[in-house]
N, C-alpha and C positions, 0 to 999 in steps of 0.2 A: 481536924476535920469538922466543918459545923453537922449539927445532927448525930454525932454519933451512939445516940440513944436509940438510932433506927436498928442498931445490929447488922447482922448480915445475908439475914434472911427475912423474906416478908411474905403477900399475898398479894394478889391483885386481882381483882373481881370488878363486874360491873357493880357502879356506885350502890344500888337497891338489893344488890344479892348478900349483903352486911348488914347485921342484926346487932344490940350490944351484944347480946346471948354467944353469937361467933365470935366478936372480937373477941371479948371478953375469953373466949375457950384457945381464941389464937395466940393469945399474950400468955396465958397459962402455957400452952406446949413449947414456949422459946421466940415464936418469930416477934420481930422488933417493931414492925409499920404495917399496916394494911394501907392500901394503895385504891383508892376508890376511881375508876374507870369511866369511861361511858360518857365526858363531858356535863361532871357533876355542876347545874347551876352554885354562881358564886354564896347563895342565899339559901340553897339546900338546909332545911332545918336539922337534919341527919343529922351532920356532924358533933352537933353539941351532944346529941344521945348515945352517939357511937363513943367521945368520949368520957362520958359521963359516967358510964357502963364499964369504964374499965378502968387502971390504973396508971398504967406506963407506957404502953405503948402508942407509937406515933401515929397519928391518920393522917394522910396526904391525899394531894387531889392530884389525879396523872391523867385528864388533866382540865381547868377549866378552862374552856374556850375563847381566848380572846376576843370572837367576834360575837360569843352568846350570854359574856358576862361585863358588868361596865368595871373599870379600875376600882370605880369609888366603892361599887358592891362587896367586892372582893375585898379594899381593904379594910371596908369597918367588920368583914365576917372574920377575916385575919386578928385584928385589933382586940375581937369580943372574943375571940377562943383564943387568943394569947395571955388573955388577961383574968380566964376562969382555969386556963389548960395551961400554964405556961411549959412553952419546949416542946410540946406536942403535938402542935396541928402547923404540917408544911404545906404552902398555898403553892401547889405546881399548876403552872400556868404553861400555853401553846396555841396556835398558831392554827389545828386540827389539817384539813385536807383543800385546794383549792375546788377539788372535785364537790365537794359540799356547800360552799359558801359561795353567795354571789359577789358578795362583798369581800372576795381576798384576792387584794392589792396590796403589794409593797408590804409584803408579812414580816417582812425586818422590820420597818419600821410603825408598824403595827403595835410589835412586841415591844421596841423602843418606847413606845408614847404609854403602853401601857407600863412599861415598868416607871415611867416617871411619875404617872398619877400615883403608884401605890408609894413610891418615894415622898410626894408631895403630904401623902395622908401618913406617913410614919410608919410603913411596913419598911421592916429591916432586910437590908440585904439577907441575912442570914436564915431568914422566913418564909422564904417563896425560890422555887427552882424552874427550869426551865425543860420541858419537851425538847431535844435536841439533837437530833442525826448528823448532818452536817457540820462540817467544820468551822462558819462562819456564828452559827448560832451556840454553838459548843464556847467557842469565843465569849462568846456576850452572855452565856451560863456563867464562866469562869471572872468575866468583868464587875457582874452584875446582882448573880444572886450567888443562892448558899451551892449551885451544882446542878446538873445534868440529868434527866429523866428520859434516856433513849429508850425505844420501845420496838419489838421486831427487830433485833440485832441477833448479832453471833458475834463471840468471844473477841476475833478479830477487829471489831467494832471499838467493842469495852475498848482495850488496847489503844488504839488512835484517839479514843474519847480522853482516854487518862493520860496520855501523852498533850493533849492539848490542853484541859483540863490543871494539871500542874497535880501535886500529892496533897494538897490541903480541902480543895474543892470537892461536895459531894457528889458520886456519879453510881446512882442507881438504876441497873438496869430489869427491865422485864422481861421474860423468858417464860414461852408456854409449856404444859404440862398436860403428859394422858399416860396417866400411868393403865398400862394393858402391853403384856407382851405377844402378842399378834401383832407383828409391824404392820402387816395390809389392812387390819382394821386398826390400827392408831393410827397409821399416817393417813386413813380417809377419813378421822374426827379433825385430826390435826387440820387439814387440808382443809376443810370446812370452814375453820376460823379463820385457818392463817391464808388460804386464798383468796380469801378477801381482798385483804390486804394488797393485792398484787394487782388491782383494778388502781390502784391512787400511785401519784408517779414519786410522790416521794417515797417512799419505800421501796418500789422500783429501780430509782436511780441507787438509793444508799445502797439496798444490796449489790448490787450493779459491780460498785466499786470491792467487790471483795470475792469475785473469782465466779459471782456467777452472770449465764447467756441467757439469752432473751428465752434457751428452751428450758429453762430452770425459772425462770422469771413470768411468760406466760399464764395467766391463769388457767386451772386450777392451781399450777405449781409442780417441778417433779420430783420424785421422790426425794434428789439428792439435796433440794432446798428444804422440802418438808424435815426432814431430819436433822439438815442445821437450825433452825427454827423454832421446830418444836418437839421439844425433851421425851422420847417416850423408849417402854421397855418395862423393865423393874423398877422398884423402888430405891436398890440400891444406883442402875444405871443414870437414871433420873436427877438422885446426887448428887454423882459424878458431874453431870453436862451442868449442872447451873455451879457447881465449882470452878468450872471451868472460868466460867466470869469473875470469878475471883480471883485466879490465878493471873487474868489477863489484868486486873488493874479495879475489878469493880469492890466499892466499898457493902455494897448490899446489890442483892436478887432477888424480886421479886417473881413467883410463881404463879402464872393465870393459871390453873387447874382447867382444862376441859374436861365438863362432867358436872352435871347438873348437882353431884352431892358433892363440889368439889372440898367440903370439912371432911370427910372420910379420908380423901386422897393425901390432906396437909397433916390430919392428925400420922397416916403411914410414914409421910415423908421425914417429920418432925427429929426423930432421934436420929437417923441417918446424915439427915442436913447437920445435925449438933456434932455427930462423928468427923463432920470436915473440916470443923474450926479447929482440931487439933492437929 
């Protein structure tokens, strides 16, 4: 599997909410990758401090935006932190929302042109991953780069991803988190974030195909999707549900923590998550 220094657990935060000071305290508690969000530019000077700041652990981008960053950006920031970080910085690349960009046309072959520029400039397949819900882009993860970076799925998902995917290919997935056991006040943090999400039709559609109706799918969203969605309860429940994705086929989970102190939440989760590798 390329990357297998990611582990199989990680974070996932908006790109500015990562400090070395976090990382740094995140690779100490066990997890593998932090996963920087938010459509970090390809040029972001962060990353080199993020790794610089700490040892071993992977930074990845989830993801930069093909329509906000140029190939050629992207591959000489790949190039220069492959070559002071080696192993540790994954350039994930996507396609983001049509609903945002005036300019998204023909996102396959968007993604196509862009993965050729980073070819042409010496970024390795095994270097850079792909954003990927559907099945035809899941393809050209598996063709193209080191694997798959779905986001807003359920386990069901992982599963069809790693089936297409094949055993060697990376397929990390993200899965939100609020740890508070009051279901009616976590699924209205949860709901918060993750009904967002349910204004943009790719998400929409992808959940679509796995058992849920337009009155699960609707924003704000209902309970029974919030719950598939996003992980809440305990610390040990919590766990449990991002195991799940690993039982279905995912190589690493990544956890968005909702909660403004979300290092509190990961340093709780931390030895519980370690109890699952066993």
């Amino acid at each position: 599997m390329a990357f297998e220094n990611v582990g199989k657990f990680g974070a996932w935060q908006f790109y500015t909410q990562f400090t070395p000071e976090t990382v740094a305290e995140l690779e100490g508690l066990g997890y593998g990758a932090v996963w920087l969000g938010g459509s970090p530019p390809a040029d972001w000077d962060g990353y080199e401090q993020l790794l610089a700041g700490s040892d071993s652990i992977v930074v990845g981008t989830s993801i930069v935006n093909v329509w906000g960053s140029r190939p050629e950006v992207a591959a000489r920031t790949y190039l220069r932190l492959e070559d002071k970080f080696p192993g540790r910085f994954l350039l994930g690349i996507g396609v983001g929302h049509r609903e945002h960009t005036a300019a998204f046309t023909k996102p396959y072959d968007a993604l196509m042109n862009y993965l050729d520029v980073l070819d042409a400039h010496g970024v390795p397949q095994q270097g850079r991953a792909l954003a990927a819900l559907g099945p035809r882009v899941a393809r050209l993860a598996r063709e193209r780069t080191a694997g798959a970076l779905p986001y807003l799925t359920v386990p069901e998902h992982t599963a069809e991803v790693r089936g297409i995917l094949g055993p060697d290919a990376l397929l990390a997935v993200e899965h939100k988190v609020v740890l508070d056991q009051d279901a009616q006040r976590a699924r209205a943090a949860g709901r918060e974030k993750a009904g967002y999400y349910l204004g943009l039709v790719n998400y929409v559609n992808n959940l679509g195909r796995f058992g849920f109706d337009t009155d699960d799918l609707t924003q704000p969203g209902s309970d029974r999707l919030i719950d598939a969605v996003v992980a809440h309860g305990s610390a040990d429940q919590i766990a449990d549900r991002l195991a799940e994705h690993v039982r279905a086929g995912a190589d690493h989970v990544a956890a968005q923590v909702i909660s403004e102190d979300y290092l509190s939440v990961l340093r709780t989760l931390a030895p519980l998550l370690a109890e699952r590798l066993n």
